[in-house]
C-alpha positions in Angstrom: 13.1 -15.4 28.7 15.7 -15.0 26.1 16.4 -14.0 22.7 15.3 -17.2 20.9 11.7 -16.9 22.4 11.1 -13.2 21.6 12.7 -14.4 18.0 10.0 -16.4 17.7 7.4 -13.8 19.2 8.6 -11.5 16.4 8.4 -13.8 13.6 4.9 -14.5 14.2 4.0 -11.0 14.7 5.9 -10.2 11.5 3.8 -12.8 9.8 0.5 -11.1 11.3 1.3 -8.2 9.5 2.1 -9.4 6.2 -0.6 -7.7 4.2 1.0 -4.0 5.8 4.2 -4.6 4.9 3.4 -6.0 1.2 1.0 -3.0 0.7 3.7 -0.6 1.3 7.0 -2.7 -0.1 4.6 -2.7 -3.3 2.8 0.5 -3.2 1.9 1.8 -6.3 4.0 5.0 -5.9 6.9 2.7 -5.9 5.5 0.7 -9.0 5.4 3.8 -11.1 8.4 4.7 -10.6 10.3 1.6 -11.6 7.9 1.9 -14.6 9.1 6.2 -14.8 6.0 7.0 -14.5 6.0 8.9 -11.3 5.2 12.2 -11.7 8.1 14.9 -10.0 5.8 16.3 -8.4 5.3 13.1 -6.2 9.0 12.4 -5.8 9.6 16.5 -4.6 6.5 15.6 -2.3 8.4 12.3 -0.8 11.6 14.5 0.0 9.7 17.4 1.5 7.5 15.4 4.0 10.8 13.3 4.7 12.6 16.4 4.7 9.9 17.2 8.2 10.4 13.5 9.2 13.9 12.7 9.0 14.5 16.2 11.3 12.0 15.0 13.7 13.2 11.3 14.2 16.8 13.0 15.1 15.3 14.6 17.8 12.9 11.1 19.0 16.2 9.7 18.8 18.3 11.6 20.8 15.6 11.5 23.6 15.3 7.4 23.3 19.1 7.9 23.6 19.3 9.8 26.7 17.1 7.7 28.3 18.8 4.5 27.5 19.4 2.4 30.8 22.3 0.2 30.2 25.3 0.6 27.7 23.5 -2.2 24.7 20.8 0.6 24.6 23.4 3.9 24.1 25.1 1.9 21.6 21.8 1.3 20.0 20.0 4.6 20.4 23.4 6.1 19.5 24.1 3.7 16.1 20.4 5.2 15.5 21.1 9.0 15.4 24.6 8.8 13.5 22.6 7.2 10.9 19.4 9.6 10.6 22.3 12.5 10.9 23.6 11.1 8.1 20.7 10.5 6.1 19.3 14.1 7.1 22.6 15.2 5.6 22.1 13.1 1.6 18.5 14.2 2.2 19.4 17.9 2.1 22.0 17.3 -0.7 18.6 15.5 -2.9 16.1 18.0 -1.9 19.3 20.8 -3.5 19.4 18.8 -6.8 15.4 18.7 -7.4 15.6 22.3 -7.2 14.2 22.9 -3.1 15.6 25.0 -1.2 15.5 23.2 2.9 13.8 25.4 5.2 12.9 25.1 8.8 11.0 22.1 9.4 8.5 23.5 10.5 8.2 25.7 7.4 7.8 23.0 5.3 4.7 21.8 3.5 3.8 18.9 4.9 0.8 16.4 4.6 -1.1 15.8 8.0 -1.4 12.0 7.6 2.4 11.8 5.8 4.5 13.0 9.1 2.1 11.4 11.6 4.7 8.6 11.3 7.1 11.0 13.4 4.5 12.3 15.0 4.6 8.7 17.1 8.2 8.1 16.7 8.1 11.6 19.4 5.2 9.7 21.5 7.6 6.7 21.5 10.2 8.4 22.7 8.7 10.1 25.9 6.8 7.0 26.9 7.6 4.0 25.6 10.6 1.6 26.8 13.5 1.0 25.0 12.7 -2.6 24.7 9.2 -1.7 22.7 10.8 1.0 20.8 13.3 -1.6 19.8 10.8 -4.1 18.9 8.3 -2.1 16.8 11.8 -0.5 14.5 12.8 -4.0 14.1 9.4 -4.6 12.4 9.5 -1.1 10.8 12.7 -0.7 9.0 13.1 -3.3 7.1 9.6 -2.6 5.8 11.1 1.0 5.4 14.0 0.1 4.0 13.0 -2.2 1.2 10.6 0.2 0.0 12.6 3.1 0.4 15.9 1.6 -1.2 13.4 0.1 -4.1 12.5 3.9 -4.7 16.1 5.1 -4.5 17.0 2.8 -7.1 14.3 3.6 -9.4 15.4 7.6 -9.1 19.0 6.4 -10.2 17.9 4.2 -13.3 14.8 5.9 -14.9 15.1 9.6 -13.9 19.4 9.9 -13.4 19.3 11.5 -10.1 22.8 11.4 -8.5 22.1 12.5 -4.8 20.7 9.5 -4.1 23.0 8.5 -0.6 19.8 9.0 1.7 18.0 6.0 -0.1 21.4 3.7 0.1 21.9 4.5 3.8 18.5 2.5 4.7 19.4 -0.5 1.8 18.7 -4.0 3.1 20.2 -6.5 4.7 18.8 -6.1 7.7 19.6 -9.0 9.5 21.9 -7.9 12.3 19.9 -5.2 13.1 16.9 -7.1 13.9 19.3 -9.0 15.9 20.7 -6.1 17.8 16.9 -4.5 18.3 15.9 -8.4 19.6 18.5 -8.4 22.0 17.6 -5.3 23.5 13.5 -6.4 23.6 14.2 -9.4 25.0 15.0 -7.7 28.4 11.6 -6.4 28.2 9.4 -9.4 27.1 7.4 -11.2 28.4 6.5 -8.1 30.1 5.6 -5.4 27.7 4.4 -8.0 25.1 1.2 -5.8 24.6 2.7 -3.0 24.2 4.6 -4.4 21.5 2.4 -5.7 19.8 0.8 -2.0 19.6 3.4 -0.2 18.7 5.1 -2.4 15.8 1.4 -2.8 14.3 0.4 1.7 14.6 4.0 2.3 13.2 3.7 0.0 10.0 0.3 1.7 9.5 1.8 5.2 9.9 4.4 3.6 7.3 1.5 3.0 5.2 -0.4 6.6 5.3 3.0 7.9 4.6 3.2 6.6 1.2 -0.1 7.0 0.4 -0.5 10.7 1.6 2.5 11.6 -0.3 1.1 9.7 -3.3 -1.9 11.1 -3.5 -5.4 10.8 -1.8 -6.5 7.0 -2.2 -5.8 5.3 1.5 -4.3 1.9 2.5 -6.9 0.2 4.5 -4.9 0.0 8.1 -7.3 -1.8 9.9 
């Protein structure tokens, strides 16, 4: 098996899970705050729990790093942590300018359901293979990274934030990085095609309590 039938395996997984990606790319927290409606309260919210998040996926990464097999995977578990280290970094530097001072992450105030995201990132990284943890973030980020960037963008033109660097870092295309995750699943498939279809599904549904948590209570149907 190659790269062009895992391609193919992805696209029609991707596909499957349409409605989860379009739920969060147009979540309402997102609309509101193209409209500036958002309240601050939400957007301090956002950068607190990702304040929890981004600190945590470091870590996940590092360990999917040191357990990479072959030198495509440290290139690609290492590309990984330099950009959440960066991103932790422009997250700090936003969390200064709305007036919060960073703290331990585990002294921040967090909501249950918005870091369970991380919370399986960890799991993912202690027992999942690189090829699955490849596959589900190649389904993930760009969901991530759309919605994320839309947000960033928002912040800029209807409120004038100016530490805005941790939203650009995750801006679309994402194109040869779904290429590069591919290539490293495709050692792995045909496989762990079960597991991959688990993971990338549970991870765009922690995508989606993420955003809703932080928004407020009302819940994206995940199932």
């Amino acid at each position: 098996m190659g790269v062009g039938d895992i391609k193919s395996f992805y696209e029609d997984l991707r596909r499957s899970l349409k409605d989860l990606e379009e739920r969060v790319i147009k979540h309402p927290m997102i609309s509101e705050a193209l409209e500036g409606r958002l309240s601050i309260d939400v957007i301090k919210r956002f950068a607190i729990n990702q304040w929890y998040i981004v600190n945590h996926d470091l870590r996940s990464l590092a360990v999917m790093l040191s357990r990479a097999r072959d030198m495509d995977e440290i290139d690609y578990f290492k590309a990984a942590v330099d950009v959440d280290y960066r991103a932790l970094q422009e997250l700090k530097s936003f969390l200064i300018e709305l007036g919060i001072e960073p703290v331990k992450p585990s002294e921040a105030s967090v909501r249950p359901m918005a870091v369970a995201y991380t919370h399986y990132i960890s799991w993912l990284s202690q027992y999942a293979s690189p090829g699955v943890i490849a596959f589900a973030f190649a389904v993930n980020f760009p969901t991530w990274g759309q919605a994320s960037s839309t947000l960033g963008d928002a912040l800029e033109k209807r409120y004038g934030y100016k530490n805005l660097g941790f939203f650009k870092i995750f801006s679309p295309p994402y194109d040869q990085f779904i290429e590069r995750s591919l290539a490293i699943a495709s050692k792995y498939y045909p496989a762990e095609k079960a597991s991959m279809v688990v993971a990338a599904t549970l991870i765009q549904k922690y995508e989606g309590m993420f955003w809703d948590s932080v928004y407020g209570d009302t819940m994206i149907k995940t199932h």
